[in-house]
N, C-alpha and C positions, 0 to 999 in steps of 0.2 A: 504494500500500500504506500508506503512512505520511500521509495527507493528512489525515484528523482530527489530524495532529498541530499544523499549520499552524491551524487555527481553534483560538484562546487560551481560548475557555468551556471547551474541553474539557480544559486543562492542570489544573484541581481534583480533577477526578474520576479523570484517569489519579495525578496523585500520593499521593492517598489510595489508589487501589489498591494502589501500590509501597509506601506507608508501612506498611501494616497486611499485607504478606503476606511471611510467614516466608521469610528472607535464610537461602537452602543453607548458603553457608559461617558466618555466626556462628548458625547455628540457634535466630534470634531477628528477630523486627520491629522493624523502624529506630523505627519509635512505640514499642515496649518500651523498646528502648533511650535514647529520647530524653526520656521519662515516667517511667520506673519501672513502668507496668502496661498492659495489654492494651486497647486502643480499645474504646472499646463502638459499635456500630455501627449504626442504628435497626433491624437484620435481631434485630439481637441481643436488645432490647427486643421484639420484637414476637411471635419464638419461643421466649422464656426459654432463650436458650442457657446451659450451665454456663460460660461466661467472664466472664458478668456475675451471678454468681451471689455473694452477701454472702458474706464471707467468717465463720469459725468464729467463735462468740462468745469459744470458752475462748481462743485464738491472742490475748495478748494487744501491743499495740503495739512493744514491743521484739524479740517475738519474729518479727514480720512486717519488722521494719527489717531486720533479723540474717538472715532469709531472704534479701528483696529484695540486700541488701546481695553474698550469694552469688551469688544469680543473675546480677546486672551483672556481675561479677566473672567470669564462667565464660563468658558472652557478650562480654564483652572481649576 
């Protein structure tokens, strides 16, 4: 059952799954939490998902800090 785990090329691709897929209990990715923002992922470039979509022109610097800042915070 577990024997792709024993061949080491595949430890990248299993960690980046873990890293980028929302944790039940802090209902956040360990990549949010460890970045401040949401991985962008080549699926994501390629379908224009809304996660990598630019953020608001008006939303200016402070008020994106003062967000992010809550968020880490509530995911803590």
């Amino acid at each position: 059952m577990y024997h792709h785990l024993k061949d080491k090329f595949h430890w990248h691709d299993i960690l980046l799954a873990y890293r980028v897929t929302i944790n039940m209990t802090i209902k956040e990715t360990p990549f949010f939490l460890l970045y401040g923002r949401d991985a962008v992922l080549p699926s994501d470039i390629m379908f224009g998902t809304a996660r990598n979509a630019k953020p608001d022109d008006t939303e200016d610097k402070f008020d994106y800090k003062i967000k992010l800042l809550n968020r880490l915070r509530t995911s803590y």
